[in-house]
N, C-alpha and C positions, 0 to 999 in steps of 0.2 A: 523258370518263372522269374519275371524282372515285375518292377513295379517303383512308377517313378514319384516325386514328389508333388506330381498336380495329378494324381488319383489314378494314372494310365497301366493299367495291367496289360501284362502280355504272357502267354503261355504258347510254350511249343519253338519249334514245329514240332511234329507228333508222330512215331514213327508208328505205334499201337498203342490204342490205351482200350482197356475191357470194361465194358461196363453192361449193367442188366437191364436191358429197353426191353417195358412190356413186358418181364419175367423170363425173357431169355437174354443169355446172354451175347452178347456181340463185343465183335473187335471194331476198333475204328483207327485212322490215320488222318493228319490234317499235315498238307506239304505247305503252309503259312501257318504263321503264328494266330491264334484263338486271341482277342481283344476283349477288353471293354472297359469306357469311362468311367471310372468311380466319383459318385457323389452323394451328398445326404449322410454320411459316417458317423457313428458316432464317437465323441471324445474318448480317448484315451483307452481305444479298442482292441482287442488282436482277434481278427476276422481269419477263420479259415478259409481257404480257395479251392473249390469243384469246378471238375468239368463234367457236364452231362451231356445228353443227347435230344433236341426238340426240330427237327427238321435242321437238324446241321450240329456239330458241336458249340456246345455254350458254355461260359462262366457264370456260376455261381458265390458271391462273397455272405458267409453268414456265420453266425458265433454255433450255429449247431455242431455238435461236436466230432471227431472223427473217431474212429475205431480203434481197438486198442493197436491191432498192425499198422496202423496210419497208413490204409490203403482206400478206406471209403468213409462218408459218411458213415456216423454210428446207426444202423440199421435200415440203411438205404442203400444198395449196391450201384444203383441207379447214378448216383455222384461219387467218383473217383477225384480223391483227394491229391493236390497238386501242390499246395503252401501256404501262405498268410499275408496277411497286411495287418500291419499297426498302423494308427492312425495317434494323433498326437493329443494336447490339448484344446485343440482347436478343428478336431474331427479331418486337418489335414494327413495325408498316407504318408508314412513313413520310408524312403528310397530304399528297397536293399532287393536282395534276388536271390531263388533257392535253388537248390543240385537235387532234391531228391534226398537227401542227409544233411547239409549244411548250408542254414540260412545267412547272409551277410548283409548287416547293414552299411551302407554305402557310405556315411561320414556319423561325426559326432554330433550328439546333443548341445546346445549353447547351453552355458552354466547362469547361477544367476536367480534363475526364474522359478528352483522347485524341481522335483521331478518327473523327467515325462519322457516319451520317447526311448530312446534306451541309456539315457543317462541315471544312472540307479542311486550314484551318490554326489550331491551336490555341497560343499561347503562343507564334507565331514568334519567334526575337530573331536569323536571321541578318543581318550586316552587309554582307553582299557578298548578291550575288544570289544565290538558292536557288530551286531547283526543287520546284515543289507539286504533285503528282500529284492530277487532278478525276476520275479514274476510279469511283471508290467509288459516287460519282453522278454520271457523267454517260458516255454510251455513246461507244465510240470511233469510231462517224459520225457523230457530233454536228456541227453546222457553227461551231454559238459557244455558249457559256454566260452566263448575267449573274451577276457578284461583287458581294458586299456586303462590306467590311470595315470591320473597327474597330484604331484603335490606343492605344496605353497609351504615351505620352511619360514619362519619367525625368527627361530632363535637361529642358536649359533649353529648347532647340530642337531640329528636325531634320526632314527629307525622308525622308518613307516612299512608298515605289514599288512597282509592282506592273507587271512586263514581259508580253505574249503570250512564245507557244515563237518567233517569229520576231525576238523582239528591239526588239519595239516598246512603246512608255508604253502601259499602259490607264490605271493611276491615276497622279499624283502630286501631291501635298501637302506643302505647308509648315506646318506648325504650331511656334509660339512661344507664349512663355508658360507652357512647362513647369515640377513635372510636370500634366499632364493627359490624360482618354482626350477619344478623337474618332472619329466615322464617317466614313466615304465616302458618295457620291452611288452608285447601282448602276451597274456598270463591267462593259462588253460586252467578252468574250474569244471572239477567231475561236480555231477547235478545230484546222483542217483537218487531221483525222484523228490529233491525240497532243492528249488533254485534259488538259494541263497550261501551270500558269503558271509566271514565277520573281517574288521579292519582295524586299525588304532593307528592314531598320529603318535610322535612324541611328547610333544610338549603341549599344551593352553596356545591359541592363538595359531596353530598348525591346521592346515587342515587337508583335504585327502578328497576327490574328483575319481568316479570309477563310472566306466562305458561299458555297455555288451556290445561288444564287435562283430560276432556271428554267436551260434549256436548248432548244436547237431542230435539230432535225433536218433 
């Protein structure tokens, strides 16, 4: 499943996918990819994505929920569950594309403006450790997410970290030579079920930028 930034879904091609038309089930194949325009979205959404069956295979985007196997709609076998759209704060879709386990968004959030899309931490400067809620994008049976961060050193030097919810390093770095900005390498966070991290700059006046780059289910 792809899904680009002017709302254009694509799903497939389709070698089988089962679903229950009319209370029985059936197999289906589509040798083209399954379309359709997205518009009307609302802000700052994560829509799940069905395919169903009404005189040909169709897409479905809606916030109803899927199954705990994340094989169908919750209680409709009728839509076989295929992946998501985020849309931003502007009800625009968010680019990225899923495998069936691992969704990837396709570039980074502008900083700046808040957050939204899958920039989670914008302008951090806590010095103790602080909690970053990855809900926005990223669902809460997620099993882990991958972070991208960047930092903005002030002073001369200092130690920027990034913990999981269980208290464990995923990043940490030493940079000297301040001030200067710098990235991270992409850094795997287990979710198990609360997708959130905590973070800390060094110093006042530091501050710390954290993406979700993909996620897997």
């Amino acid at each position: 499943m792809t899904i680009d930034g002017a709302g254009n879904l694509s799903v497939g091609p389709l070698v089988a996918i089962t679903l229950k038309t009319g209370g029985v089930w059936q197999t289906y194949t589509s040798a083209v990819p399954i379309t359709k325009a997205l518009a009307g979205l609302a802000a700052d959404t994560f829509y799940n994505v069905y395919v169903y069956y009404s005189a040909g295979l169709q897409l479905q985007v809606s916030t109803d929920p899927v199954d705990d196997y994340r094989l169908y709609k919750d209680g409709d076998e009728g839509y076989a569950f295929v992946g998501y759209v985020l849309t931003d704060n502007t009800g625009v879709t968010v680019a990225a594309s899923f495998n069936g386990t691992t969704y990837t968004y396709f570039s980074l959030n502008g900083t700046g403006a808040g957050l939204e899309a899958n920039l989670v931490l914008d302008f951090g400067g806590a010095t103790a450790m602080t909690s970053v809620s990855l809900t926005q994008c990223v669902p809460l049976y997620a099993q882990s997410a991958t972070l991208f961060a960047a930092t903005q050193l002030n002073g001369a030097s200092g130690r920027f970290e990034i913990q999981s919810d269980a208290g464990k390093a995923i990043q940490e770095y030493l940079i000297t030579g301040g001030p200067v900005t710098g990235s991270s390498l992409p850094a795997l966070a287990p979710i198990n079920g609360n997708p959130r991290v905590y973070y800390q700059v060094p110093n006042m006046g530091d501050y710390m930028f954290i993406w979700v780059t993909s996620f897997t289910i």
